[in-house]
C-alpha positions in Angstrom: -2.5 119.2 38.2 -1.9 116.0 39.5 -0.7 114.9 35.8 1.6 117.5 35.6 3.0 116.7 39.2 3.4 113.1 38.1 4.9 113.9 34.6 7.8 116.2 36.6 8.4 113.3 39.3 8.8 110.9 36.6 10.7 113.3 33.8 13.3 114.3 37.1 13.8 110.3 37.7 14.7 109.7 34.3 17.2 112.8 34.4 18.7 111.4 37.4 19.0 108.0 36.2 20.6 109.6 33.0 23.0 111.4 35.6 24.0 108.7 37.8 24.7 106.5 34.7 27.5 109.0 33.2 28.7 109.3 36.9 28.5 105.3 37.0 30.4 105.1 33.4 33.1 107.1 34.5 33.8 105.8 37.5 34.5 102.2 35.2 36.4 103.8 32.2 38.3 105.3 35.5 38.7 101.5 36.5 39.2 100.1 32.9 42.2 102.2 32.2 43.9 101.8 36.1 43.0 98.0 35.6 44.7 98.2 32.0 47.3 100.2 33.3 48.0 97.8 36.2 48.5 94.6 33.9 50.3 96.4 31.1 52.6 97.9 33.7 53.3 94.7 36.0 54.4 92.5 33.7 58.2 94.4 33.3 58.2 92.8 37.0 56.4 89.5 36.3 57.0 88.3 32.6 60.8 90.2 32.2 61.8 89.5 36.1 63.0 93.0 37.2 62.6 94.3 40.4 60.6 97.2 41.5 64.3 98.6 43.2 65.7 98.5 39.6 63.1 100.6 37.9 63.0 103.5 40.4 66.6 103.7 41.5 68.7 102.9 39.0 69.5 104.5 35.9 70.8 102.1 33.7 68.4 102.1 30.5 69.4 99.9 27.8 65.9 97.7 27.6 65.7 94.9 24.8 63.6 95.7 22.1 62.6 92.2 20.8 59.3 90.5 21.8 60.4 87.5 24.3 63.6 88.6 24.9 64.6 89.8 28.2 68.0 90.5 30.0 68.4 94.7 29.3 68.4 97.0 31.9 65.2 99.2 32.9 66.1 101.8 35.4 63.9 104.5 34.7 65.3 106.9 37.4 66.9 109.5 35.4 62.9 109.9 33.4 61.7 110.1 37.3 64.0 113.0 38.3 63.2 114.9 35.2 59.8 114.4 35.2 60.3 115.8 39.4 62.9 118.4 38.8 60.7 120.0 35.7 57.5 119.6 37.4 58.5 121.2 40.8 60.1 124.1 39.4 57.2 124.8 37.5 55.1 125.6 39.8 58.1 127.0 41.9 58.4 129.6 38.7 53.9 130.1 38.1 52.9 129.9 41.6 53.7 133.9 42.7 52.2 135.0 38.9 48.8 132.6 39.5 47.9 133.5 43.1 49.0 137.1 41.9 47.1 137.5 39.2 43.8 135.4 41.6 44.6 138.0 43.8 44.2 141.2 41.8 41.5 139.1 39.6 38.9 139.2 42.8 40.7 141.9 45.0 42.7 144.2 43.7 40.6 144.8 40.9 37.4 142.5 40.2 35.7 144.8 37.3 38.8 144.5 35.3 39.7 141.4 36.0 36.5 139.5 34.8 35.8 141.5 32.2 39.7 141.5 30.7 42.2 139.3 32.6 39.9 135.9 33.5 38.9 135.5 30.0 42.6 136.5 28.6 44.0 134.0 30.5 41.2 131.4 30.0 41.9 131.3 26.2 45.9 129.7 26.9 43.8 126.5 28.2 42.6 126.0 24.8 46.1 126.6 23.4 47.3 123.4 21.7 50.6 122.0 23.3 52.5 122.0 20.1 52.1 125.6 20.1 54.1 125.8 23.6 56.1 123.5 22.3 57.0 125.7 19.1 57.2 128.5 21.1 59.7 127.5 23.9 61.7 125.7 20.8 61.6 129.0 18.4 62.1 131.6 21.2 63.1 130.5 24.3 65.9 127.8 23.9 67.4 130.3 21.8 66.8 133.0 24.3 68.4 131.3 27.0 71.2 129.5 24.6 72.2 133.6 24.2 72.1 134.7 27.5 73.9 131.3 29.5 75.7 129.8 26.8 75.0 126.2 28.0 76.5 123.0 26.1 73.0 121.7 24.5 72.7 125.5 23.2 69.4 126.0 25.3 68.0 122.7 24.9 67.4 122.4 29.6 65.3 121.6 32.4 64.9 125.5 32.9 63.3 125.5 29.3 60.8 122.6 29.8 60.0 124.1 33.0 59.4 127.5 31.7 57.2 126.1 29.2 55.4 124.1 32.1 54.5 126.8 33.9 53.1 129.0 31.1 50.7 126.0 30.2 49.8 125.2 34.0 48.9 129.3 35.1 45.5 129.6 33.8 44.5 126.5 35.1 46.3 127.3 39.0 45.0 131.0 38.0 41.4 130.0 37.3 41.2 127.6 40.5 42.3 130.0 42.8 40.6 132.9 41.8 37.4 131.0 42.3 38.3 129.7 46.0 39.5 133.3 46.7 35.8 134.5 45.8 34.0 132.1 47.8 35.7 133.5 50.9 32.5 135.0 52.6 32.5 138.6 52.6 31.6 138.8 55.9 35.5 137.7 56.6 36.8 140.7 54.8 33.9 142.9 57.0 35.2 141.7 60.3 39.1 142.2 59.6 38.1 145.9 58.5 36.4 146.2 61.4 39.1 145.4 63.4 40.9 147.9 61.9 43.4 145.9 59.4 44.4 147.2 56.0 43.9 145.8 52.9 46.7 143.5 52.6 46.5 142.4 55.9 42.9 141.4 54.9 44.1 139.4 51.7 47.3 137.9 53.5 46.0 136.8 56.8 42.1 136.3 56.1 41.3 135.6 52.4 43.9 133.6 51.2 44.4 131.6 54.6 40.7 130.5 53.9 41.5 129.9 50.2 44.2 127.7 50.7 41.7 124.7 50.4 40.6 125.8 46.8 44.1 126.7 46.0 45.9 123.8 46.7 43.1 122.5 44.4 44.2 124.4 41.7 48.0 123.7 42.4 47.2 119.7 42.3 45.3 120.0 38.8 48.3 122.2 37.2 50.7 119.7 38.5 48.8 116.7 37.5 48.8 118.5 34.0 52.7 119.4 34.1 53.2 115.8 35.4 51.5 114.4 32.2 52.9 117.1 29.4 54.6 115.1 26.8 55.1 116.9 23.4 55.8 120.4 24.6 58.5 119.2 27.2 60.1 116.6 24.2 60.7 119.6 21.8 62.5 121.7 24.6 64.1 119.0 27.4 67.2 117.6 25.5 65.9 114.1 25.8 69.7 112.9 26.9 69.3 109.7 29.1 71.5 111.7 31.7 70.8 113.2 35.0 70.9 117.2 34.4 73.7 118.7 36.2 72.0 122.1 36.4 69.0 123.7 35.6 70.6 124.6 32.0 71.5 120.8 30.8 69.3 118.4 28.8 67.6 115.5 30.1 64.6 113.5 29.8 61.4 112.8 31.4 58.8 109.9 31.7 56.3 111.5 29.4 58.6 112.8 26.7 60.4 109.2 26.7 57.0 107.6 26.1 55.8 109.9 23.8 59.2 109.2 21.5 59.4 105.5 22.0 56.3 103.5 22.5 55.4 103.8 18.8 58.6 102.6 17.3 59.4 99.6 19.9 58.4 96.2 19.7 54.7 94.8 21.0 55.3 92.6 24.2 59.3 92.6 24.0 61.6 94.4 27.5 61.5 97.9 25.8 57.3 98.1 25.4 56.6 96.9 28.7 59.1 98.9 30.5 57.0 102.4 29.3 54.0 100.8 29.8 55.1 100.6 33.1 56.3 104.8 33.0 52.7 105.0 32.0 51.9 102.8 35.2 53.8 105.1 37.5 52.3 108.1 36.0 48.8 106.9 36.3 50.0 106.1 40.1 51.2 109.9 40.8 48.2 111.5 39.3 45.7 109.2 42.3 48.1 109.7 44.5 48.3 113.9 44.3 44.7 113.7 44.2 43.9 112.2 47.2 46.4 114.2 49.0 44.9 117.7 47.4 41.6 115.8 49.1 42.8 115.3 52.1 44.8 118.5 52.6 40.9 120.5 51.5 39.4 118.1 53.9 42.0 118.7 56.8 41.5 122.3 56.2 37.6 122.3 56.4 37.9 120.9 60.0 39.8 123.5 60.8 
């Protein structure tokens, strides 16, 4: 007996050492790649001499694209308010559909909605971006070229962020069905008891307890619409202009790495100035994380 104890004690150590090695390797391929970023990104301010000022609030883009030659301009605002404009109406466009569909998912209708609807929309996550892309090119800038008659005949910010939000709800929709079904019961139980009905119990007991969980899942499908590159490139415009409206063309950080970094030179104005969109990116991502991490923690001592 005691050789079996001893061969468990000794089989779970090596598990956990197996365990806290993955954990220990990603936490440095997590600090390889900011590290990377971080030198890559810096040296549009060290080696080519522009300010930080110039990158994020100006929009004059006409970077040199020959190694050791510097003097262009790198203002990189008009990528940063498409990247914000297409992201954040997004989620303004999938938010009432994903904490809808949570809602009748564990609610309305939990039979249905596991056996049918969680593993319907669970299959779009494995979707290939190309095929969004293709789809929002094929369909949708013609659909909305037909229907507004824009300029860029459909080519808009309202197409790229259309196609965002598709890609983003079953990962929003996912995230906050699961927080809505960790509410204890015993929360639903009491507001019965106290005689409310049951959308009173969803709106002022479940999803008020949720929120933690689904600002979770609103982080994680912005963090992906943040970093979408191809299917935003085929249906944005890509015009180095600020979009007048929600139907004209523009551009965005991803889409203008995405389309240039391969075909500019190593080490010359133009290269380092994505690397340093790639920088920024990588910045936004840590930064919405520990905000989604504070917000869940904030709302736990509550």
């Amino acid at each position: 007996m005691d050789k079996v104890v001893q061969k468990a004690i000794a089989s779970d150590k090596r598990w956990r050492a197996v365990y806290i090695a993955c954990g220990l390797l990603i936490v440095a391929l997590t600090l390889l790649m900011g590290a990377f970023l971080l030198y890559q990104g810096s040296q549009t301010f060290i080696k080519a001499h522009h300010s930080i000022w110039e990158f994020l609030f100006t929009s004059d883009w006409a970077p040199l694209d020959k190694t050791g030659l510097f003097g262009g301009k790198v203002g990189a605002a008009v990528y940063i308010v498409g990247s914000l404009e297409t992201c954040l109406l997004a989620l303004v466009i999938c938010l009432p559909f994903a904490i809808g569909s949570a809602v009748y998912m564990t609610e309305i209708s939990p039979k249905i909605g596991e056996k049918y609807f969680r593993p319907a929309t669970e299959i779009y996550v494995s979707i290939p971006s190309v095929v969004y892309g293709w789809f929002g090119m094929t369909k949708l800038v013609p659909l909305i070229k037909n229907i507004f008659h824009p300029a860029m005949g459909g080519y808009s910010v309202l197409a790229a962020s259309i196609v965002l939000a598709i890609m983003i709800f079953p990962t929003i929709t996912a995230v906050s069905a699961d927080a809505i079904k960790s509410v204890p019961m015993s929360y639903r139980e009491g507001a019965y008891g106290l005689g409310a009905t049951r959308w009173q119990v969803i709106g002022k007991v479940v999803l008020p307890a949720a929120s933690g969980g689904i600002l979770t899942g609103v982080i994680l499908g912005l963090a992906r619409a943040i970093g979408e590159a191809l299917a935003v490139a085929m249906v944005i415009g890509k015009t180095r202009s600020f979009a007048a409206n929600l139907l004209s063309p523009t551009s965005n950080l991803t889409s203008a790495i995405a389309a240039d970094m391969g075909n500019t030179a190593q080490g010359g104005e133009y290269n380092l100035a994505l690397w340093t969109m790639a920088l920024l990116l990588f910045i936004i991502s840590i930064v919405l994380i520990v905000l989604i991490h504070k917000l869940a923690n904030g709302k736990k001592d509550k």
